[in-house]
Structures are given as C-alpha cells and as structure tokens.
C-alpha atoms as a printed R data frame, in Angstrom:
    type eleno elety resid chain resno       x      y       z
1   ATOM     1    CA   UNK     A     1   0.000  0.000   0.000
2   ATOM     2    CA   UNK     A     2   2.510  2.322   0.940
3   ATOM     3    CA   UNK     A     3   4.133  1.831  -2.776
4   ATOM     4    CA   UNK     A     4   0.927  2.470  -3.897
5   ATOM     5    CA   UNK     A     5   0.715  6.146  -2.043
6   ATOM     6    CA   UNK     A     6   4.173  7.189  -3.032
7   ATOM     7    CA   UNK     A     7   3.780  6.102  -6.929
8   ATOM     8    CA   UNK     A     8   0.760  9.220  -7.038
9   ATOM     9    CA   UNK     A     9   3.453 11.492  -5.884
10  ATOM    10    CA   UNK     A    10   3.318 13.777  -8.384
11  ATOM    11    CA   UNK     A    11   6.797 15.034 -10.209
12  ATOM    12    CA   UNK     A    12   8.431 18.442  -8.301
13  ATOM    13    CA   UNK     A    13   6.330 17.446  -5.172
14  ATOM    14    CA   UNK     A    14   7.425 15.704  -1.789
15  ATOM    15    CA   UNK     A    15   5.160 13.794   0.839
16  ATOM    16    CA   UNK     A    16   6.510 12.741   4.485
17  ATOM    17    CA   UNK     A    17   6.703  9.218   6.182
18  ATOM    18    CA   UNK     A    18   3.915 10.344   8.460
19  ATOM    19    CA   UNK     A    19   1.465 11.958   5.811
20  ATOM    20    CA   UNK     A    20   1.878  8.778   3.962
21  ATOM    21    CA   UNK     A    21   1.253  6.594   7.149
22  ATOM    22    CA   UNK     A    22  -1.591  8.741   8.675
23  ATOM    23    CA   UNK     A    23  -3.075  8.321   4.851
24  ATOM    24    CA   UNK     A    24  -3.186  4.756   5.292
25  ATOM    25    CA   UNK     A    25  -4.304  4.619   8.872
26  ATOM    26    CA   UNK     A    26  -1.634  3.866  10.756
27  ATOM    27    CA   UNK     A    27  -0.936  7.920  12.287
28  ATOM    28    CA   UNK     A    28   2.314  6.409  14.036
29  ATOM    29    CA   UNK     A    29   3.858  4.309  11.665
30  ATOM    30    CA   UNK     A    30   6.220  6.630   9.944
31  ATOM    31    CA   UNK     A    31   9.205  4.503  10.507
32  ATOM    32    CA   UNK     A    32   7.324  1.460   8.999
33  ATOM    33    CA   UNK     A    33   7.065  3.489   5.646
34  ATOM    34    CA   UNK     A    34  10.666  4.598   5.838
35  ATOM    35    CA   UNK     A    35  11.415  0.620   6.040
36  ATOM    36    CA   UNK     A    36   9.430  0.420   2.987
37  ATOM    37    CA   UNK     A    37  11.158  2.982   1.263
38  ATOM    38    CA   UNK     A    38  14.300  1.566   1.534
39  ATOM    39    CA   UNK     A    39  13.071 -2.186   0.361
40  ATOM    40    CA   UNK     A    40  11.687 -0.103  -2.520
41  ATOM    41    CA   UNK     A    41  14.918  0.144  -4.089
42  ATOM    42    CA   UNK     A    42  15.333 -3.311  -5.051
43  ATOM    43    CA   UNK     A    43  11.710 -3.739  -6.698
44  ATOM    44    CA   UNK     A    44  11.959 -4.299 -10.329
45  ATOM    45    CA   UNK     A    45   8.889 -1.421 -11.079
46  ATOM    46    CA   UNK     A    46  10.751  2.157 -10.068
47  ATOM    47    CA   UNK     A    47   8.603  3.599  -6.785
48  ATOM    48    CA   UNK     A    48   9.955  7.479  -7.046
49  ATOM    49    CA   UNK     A    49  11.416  6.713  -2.904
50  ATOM    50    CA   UNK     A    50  13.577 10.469  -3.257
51  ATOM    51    CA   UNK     A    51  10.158 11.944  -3.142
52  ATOM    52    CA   UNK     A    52   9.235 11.070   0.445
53  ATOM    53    CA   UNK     A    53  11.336 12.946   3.409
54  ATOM    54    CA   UNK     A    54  10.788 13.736   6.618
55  ATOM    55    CA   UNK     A    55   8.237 15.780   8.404
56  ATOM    56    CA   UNK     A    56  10.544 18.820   8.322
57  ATOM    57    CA   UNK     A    57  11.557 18.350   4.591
58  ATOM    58    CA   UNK     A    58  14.814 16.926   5.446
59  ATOM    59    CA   UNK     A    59  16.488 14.394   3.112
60  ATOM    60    CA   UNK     A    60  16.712 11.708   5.692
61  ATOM    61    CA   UNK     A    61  16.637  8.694   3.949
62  ATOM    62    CA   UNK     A    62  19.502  9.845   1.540
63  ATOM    63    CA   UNK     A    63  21.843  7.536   2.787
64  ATOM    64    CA   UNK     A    64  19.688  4.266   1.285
65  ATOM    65    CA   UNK     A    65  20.288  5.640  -2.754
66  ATOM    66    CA   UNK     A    66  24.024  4.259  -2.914
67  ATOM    67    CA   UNK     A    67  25.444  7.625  -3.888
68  ATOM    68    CA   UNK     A    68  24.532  9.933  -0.752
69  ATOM    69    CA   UNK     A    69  23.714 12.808  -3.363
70  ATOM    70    CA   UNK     A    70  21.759 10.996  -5.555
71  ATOM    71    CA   UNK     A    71  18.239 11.531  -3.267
72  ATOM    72    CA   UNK     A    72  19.048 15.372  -3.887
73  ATOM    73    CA   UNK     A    73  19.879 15.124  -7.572
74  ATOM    74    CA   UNK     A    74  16.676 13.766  -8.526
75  ATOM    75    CA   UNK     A    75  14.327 16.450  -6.454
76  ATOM    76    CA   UNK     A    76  16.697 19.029  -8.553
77  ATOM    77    CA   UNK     A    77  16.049 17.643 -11.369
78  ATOM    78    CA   UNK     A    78  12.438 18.294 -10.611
79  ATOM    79    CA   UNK     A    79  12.802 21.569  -9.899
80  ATOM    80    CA   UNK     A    80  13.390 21.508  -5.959
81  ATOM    81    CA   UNK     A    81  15.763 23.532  -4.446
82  ATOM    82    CA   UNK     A    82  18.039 21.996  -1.266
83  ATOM    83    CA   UNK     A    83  20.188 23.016   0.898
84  ATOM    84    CA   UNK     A    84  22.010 21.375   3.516
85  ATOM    85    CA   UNK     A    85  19.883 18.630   3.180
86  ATOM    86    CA   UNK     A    86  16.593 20.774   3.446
87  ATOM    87    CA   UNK     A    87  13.921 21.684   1.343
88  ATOM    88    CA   UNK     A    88  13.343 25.154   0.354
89  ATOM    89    CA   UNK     A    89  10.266 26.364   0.214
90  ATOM    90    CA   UNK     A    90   9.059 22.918   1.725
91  ATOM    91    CA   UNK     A    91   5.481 23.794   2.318
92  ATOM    92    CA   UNK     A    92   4.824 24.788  -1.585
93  ATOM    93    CA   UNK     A    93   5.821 21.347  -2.560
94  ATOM    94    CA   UNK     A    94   4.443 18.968   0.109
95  ATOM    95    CA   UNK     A    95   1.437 17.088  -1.974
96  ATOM    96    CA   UNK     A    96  -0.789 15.683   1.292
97  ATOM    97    CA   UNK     A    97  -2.154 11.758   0.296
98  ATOM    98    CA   UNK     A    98  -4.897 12.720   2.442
99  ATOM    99    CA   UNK     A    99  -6.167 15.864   0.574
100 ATOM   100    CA   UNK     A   100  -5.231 14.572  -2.771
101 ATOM   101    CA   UNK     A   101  -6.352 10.632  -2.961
102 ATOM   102    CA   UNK     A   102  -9.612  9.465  -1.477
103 ATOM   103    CA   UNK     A   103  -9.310  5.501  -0.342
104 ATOM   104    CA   UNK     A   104 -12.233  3.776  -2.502
C-alpha cells in the first residue's frame, strides 16, 4: 500500500513518512514506511522513494540511494531547491495523500 501512495506522488512534489502513514491509517507508523522505502529500491517497477522525506523536509533517507547525493539530484532535477539537506520552500511542494487521494 505504501508503494501504492508514493507512486501518485506527483513530479516536483514531496510527501513525508507520516502523511503517507496517517493516509493509510496507521498515524504512528512513519518509521514502517521509511522501512518500505528503503526495500523499494530493489523492486523491479521504479517507486519514485527520493520523493518522500521527513516531516521537516529533510532528506533523511539519503543515505539508502548508494550515492549519498543521488536523493538530492533527482528532487533538482524536478525543480526543488536543497540546501544542507533541506527543502526550500518545503510547504509549496508537500502534496498531502490525504487531501489529494480518497481511499475507494
């Protein structure tokens, strides 16, 4: 499920461990969708993982990409600005699961 959420993420827009586990109804599960993340890397269909950070718009799960700027490179590529780790501007690109999916 949590592959699910973070595949609607749309391009140039970041979600949170939490927004993503509150979504799906577990409110205090963030680290359980952080474990996901990093088992997403070795699923043969891409889930776009360097989209989901933490709370604060850190790049915490950086470290889990192989090359430690590799997380950052792809939000830049989308047109995200970082620095020191952080998203700028973090609130104009957070996309909520729970304002913008409905769970029929």
């Amino acid at each position: 499920m949590v592959f699910e959420v973070v595949k609607q993420i749309p391009q140039g827009r970041v979600t949170s461990y939490g927004a993503i586990a509150k979504y799906l109804g577990m409110a205090r599960s963030a680290r359980m969708v952080g474990w996901a993340m990093n088992a997403s890397h070795s699923l043969a269909e891409p889930v776009p993982a360097h989209r989901v950070v933490n709370r604060s718009g850190l790049l915490t799960g950086k470290h889990h990409f192989g090359d430690e700027n590799e997380m950052q490179r792809r939000l830049e590529a989308e047109g995200i600005k970082i620095k020191k780790d952080q998203i700028l501007e973090f609130e104009k690109h957070l996309w909520d699961p729970a304002k913008e999916l409905s769970l029929d």
